[in-house]
N, C-alpha and C positions, 0 to 999 in steps of 0.2 A: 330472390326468395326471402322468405320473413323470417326474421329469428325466433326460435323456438326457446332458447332460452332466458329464463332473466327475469324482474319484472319492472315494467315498464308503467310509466304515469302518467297522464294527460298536466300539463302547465298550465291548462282552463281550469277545470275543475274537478282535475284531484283526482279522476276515475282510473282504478289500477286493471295491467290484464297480465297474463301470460302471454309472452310473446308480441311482437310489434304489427299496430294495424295503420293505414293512412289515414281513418277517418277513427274520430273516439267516439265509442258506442252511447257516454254520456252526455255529451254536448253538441256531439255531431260538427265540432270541427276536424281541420284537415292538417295534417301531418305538426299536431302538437304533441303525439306522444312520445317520450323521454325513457331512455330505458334507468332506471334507476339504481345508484350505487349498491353495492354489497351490504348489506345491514350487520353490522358488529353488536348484539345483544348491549343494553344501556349496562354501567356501573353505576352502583350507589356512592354519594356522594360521600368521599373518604374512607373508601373502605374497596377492595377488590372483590369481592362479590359481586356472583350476577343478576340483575335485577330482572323481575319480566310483572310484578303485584304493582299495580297504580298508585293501591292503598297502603303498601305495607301488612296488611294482615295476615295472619299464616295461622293456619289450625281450621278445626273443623270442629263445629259445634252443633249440637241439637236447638230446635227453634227457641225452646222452649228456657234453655241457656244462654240466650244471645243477651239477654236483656235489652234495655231500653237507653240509646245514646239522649242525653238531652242538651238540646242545641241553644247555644245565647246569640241573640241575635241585634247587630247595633246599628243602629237607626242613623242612614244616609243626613238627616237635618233635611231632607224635601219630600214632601210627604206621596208626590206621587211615585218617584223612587221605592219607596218603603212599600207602597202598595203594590208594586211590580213586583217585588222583589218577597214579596209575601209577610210585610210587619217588618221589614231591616233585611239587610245583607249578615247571615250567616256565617259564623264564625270558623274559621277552615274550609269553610265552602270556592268552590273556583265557577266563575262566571265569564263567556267569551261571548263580548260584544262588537257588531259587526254592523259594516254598513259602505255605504259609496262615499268615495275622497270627497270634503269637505263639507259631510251633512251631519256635523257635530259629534262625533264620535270623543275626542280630544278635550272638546269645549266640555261637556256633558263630566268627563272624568274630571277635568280640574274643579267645579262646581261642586262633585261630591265628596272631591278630596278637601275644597275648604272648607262644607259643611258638616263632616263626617265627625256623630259623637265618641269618640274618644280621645286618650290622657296619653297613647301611645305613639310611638313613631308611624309614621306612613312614607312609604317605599315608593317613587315613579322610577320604572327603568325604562329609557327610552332610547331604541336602535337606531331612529328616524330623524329625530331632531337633538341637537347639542343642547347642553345645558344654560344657552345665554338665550336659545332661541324659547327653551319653556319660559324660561323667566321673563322674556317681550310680553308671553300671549298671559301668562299670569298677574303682572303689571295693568294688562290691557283689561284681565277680566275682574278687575278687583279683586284678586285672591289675598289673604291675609295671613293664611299658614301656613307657617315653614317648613314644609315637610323636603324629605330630603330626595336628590337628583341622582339618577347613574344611568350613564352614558354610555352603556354596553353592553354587547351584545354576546357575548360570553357564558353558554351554561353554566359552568361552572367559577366563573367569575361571580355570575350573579347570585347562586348557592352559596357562595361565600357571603356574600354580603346582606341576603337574608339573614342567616343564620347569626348576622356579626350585630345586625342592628334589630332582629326579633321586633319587626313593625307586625301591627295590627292590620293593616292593608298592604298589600302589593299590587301595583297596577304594570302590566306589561304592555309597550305599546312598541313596534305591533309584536306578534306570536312568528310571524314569519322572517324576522330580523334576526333570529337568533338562532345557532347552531350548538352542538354539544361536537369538543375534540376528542370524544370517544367514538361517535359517529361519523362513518364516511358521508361523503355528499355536500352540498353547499347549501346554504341558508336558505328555509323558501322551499325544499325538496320534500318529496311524502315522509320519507323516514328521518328528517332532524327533525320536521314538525310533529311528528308524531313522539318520537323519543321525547321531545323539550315539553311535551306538554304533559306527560307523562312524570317526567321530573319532577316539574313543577305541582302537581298535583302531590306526588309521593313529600313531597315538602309542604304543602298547606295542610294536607291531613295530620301528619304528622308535627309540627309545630302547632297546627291550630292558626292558622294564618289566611286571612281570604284576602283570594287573588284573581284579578279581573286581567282578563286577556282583551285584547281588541286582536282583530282579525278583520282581513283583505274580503274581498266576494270579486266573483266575474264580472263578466261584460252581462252576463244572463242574470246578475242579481242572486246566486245562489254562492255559501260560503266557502269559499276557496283552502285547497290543499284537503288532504283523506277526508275522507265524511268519518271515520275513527275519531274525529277531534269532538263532534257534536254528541257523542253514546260516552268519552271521557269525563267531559264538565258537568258540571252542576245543575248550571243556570245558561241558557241562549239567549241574549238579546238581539232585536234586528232593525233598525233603525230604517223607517221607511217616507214617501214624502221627498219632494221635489229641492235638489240642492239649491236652484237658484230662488225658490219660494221662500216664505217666512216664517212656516208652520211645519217641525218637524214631529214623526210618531216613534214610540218608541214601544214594540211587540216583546213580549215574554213568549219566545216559542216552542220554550221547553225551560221547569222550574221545578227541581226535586224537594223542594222547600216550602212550595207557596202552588198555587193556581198559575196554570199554563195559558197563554191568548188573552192575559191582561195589557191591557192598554194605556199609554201616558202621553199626555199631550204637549205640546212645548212652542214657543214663538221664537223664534231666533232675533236677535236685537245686539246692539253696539255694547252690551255687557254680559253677551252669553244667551245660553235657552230659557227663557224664562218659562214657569209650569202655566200652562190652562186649567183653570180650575173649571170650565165647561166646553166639552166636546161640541156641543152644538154650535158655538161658536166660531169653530170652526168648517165643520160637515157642512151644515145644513145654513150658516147666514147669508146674508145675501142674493137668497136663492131668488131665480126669477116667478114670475105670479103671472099666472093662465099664458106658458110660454112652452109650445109643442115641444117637445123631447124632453121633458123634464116633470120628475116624478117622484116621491117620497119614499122612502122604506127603513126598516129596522133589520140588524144583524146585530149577534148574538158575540161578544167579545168579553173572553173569561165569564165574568160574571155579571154583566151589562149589558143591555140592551144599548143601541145605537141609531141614533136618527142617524142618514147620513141622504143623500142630493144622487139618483142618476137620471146621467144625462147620454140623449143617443142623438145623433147626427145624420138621417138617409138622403142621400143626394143623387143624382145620375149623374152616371160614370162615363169619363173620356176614356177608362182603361178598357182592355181583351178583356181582362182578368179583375173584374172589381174588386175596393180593396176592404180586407175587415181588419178593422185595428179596435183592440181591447185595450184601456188601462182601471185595474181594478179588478174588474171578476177576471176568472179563468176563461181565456182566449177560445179554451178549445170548447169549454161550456157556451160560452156566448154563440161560436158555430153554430151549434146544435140547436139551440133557443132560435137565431135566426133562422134557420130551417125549417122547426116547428112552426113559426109563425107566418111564414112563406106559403107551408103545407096548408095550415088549419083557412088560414084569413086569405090566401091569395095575395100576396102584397106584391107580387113579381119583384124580389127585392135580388134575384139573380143579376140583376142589371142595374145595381144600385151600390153606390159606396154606403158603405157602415163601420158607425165610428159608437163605440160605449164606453162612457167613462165616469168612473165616481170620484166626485168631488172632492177635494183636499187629499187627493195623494193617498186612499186608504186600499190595500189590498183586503179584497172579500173572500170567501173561500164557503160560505153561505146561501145552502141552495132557497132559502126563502127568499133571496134576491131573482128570481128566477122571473117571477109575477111582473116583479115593476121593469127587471128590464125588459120585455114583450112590450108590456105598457107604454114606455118609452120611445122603443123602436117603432112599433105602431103610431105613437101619436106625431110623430117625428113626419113618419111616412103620408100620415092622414095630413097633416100641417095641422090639426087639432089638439087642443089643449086639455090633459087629462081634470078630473072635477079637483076645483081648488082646496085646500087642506084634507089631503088624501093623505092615507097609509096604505100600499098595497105590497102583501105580504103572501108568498105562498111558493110553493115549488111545481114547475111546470114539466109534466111527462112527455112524453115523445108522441102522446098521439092527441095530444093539448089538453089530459086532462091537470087538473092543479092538486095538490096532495096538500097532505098535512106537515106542518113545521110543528118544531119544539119551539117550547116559552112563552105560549102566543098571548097570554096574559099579559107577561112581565113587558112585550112588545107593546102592547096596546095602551096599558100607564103609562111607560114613557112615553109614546105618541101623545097622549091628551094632555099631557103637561106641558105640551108646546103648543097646543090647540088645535090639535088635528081633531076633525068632526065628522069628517067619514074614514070607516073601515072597512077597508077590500080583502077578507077572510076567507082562507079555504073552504067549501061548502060542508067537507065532514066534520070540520072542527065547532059545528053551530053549536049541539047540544051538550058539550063540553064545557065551551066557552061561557055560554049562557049561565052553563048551573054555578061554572067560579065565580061570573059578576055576581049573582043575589048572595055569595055569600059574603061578597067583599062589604065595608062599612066605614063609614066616615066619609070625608071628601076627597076618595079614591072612588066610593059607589056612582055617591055625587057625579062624577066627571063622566064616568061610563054610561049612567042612564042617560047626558046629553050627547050619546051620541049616534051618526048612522051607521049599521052593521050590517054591509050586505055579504052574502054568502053566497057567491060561485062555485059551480061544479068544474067548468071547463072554461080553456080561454076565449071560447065566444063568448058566451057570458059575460066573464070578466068585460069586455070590450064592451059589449052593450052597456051594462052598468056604467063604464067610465066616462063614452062621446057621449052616448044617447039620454041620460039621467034617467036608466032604471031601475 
């Protein structure tokens, strides 16, 4: 019979319940849930008082009394950094950056620690690696400044030693290394993570100190121990992109400082990540020319438009059970997409393997990509080649009509600036679009009137347009 008391944690990812189940309702694995130690309320650092404020703040004020905090903010020395990060990293501000073992997480922070403009100390504490082992990969990366090492894992060891050496930067690596001895439970548990970060938070606000956490994720890519930890910080980073590839991405997924779903691009090399100063060179180079499953499109990231490359793969299947593997859009969106197009076009693609994937390692979450993967998977299926320097942009309904996206302008300059010459346009967004081109001017107008703008209602349409050149 299951215990009724207590509360118990999933060791995947983080999911708490009442009571012990065999399978966790968040991850849907089998018997990882953990009943979790007694929770002892935190202590503030040197003082017997109980603490339960992240911020420290106490009282209660009208709006209109709060005034206005103003933030200084000091500039990482890499400019796409600064742009993630909304103009510099925030001063008291706490940021938890997250990612898969060895797809730069580490590399990335020694980088900002040797380029970081300030006159102050800078703090690495690290649970994971000894202090001769940073100094190897510091050595290796060319790092020049001597900021200072600690080698443990100790809340309140480490409260000490903030407070002892009052650094401008704290870097924590990782968040799950470390325990508080006023907290029951072992390192790595929902409640030391949750208390220790809490700490550490009630300590940057309070000194004015910014502090970057690195943090674990699952097998499922999603960020490990409470989801409490993501609604605590500041700033989410999430490092996405293929560990044994060359090109890593680095996501703002939540930024109370700056614009959220901004993007940085990076190359990994024998002296660390170096910046991309253009996306496209990674997304969309090399792409193949008049080659079936393969199709152009734009998505919408922070404040940028984005070429990027998808590619769909339909085959016939040795399996019962044909297999659909997504990397890139949403798996269970892509279902649904193949479905539609199954329903509308007939492609009998029940008996067919299907494979979609966007180029360089980028997760989409952008239903204007809707369009091109159909496109894709159709031309895949046709063994035909959609029309060469295409853009096809639009969102696909369930009974194949195609809808209107946001930005469709801002998608469409970025397009012609790489020389795309035709445009595959939702059909209601004609008279819109239209009236923005005349009023646009200079060699932005220029670029628009050279080009072809066709306008589909539904995905037959769309199709005709694309095989047929209509």
């Amino acid at each position: 019979m299951a215990k009724k008391n207590g509360i118990f944690f999933c060791t995947e990812c983080g999911f708490e319940t009442q009571g012990w189940m065999g399978q966790c309702p968040g991850c849907g694995k089998w018997n990882t849930l953990t009943e979790a130690p007694k929770e002892t309320p935190a202590k503030a650092a040197g003082t017997s008082r109980t603490v339960y404020s992240w911020t420290d703040s106490a009282g209660t004020v009208r709006l209109k009394d709060a005034g206005v905090e103003k933030y200084e903010r000091v500039s990482t020395g890499i400019k796409q950094l600064d742009d993630l990060f909304g103009g510099g990293i925030t001063e008291g501000s706490v940021t938890l950056i997250v990612g898969e073992p060895g797809i730069g997480k580490s590399t990335i922070l020694m980088q900002l620690i040797d380029s970081y403009k300030t006159d102050r100390e800078i703090l690495y504490v690290s649970g994971e690696e000894s202090p001769s082992q940073i100094g190897m990969r510091a050595e290796r990366l060319g790092i020049r400044r001597n900021f200072l090492i600690c080698g443990e894992t100790r809340f309140e060891k480490i409260t000490e030693e903030i407070r002892k050496s009052k650094p401008s930067l704290c870097v924590i690596d990782s968040i799950q290394t470390l325990y508080s001895e006023q907290i029951t439970g072992t390192p790595g548990s929902v409640t030391q993570t949750r208390e220790v970060t809490a700490g550490l938070i009630r300590i940057a606000k309070s000194e004015n100190i910014s502090v970057i956490l690195v943090g674990h994720i699952t097998k499922e890519g999603s960020i490990a121990g409470p989801k409490t930890i993501e609604h605590m910080v500041d700033t989410v980073l999430t490092f996405e992109g293929d560990t044994t590839g060359g090109y890593r991405i680095l996501r703002s997924n939540k930024n109370r400082f700056g614009k959220s779903n901004e993007l940085a691009f990076f190359e990994m090399g024998e002296k660390g990540l170096k910046p991309v100063s253009s996306s496209d060179a990674l997304l969309v180079a090399g792409r193949p020319i008049n080659s079936p499953g393969s199709c152009l499109t734009s998505v919408i990231e922070g404040n940028e438009a984005l070429m990027c490359e998808v590619q769909a793969l339909v085959s016939s299947s040795c399996y019962t059970n044909p297999q659909r593997m997504s990397a890139g859009p949403d798996r269970n969106r892509v279902l649904m997409l193949l479905a539609v197009c199954d329903k509308v076009l007939k492609l009998n693609l029940t008996s067919m393997d299907c494979f979609v994937n966007i180029i360089g390692g980028l997760k989409v979450s952008d239903p204007a990509t809707d369009l091109a993967v159909c496109a894709a998977v159709v031309s895949s299926a046709r063994e035909a080649a959609v029309k060469p320097n295409t853009l096809i942009v639009g969102e696909v309904g369930l009974s194949g009509e195609i809808r209107p996206v946001s930005y469709i302008l801002r998608r469409c300059l970025a397009a012609v600036r790489m020389g795309i010459t035709t445009l595959i346009i939702p059909g209601s967004l004609e008279d819109s679009l239209e009236k923005e081109i005349t009023d646009l001017t200079g060699d932005a107008c220029k670029a628009m009137s050279n080009t072809v703008r066709l306008y589909p209602d539904n995905l037959r349409e769309a199709c005709d347009m694309l095989f047929t050149g209509g």
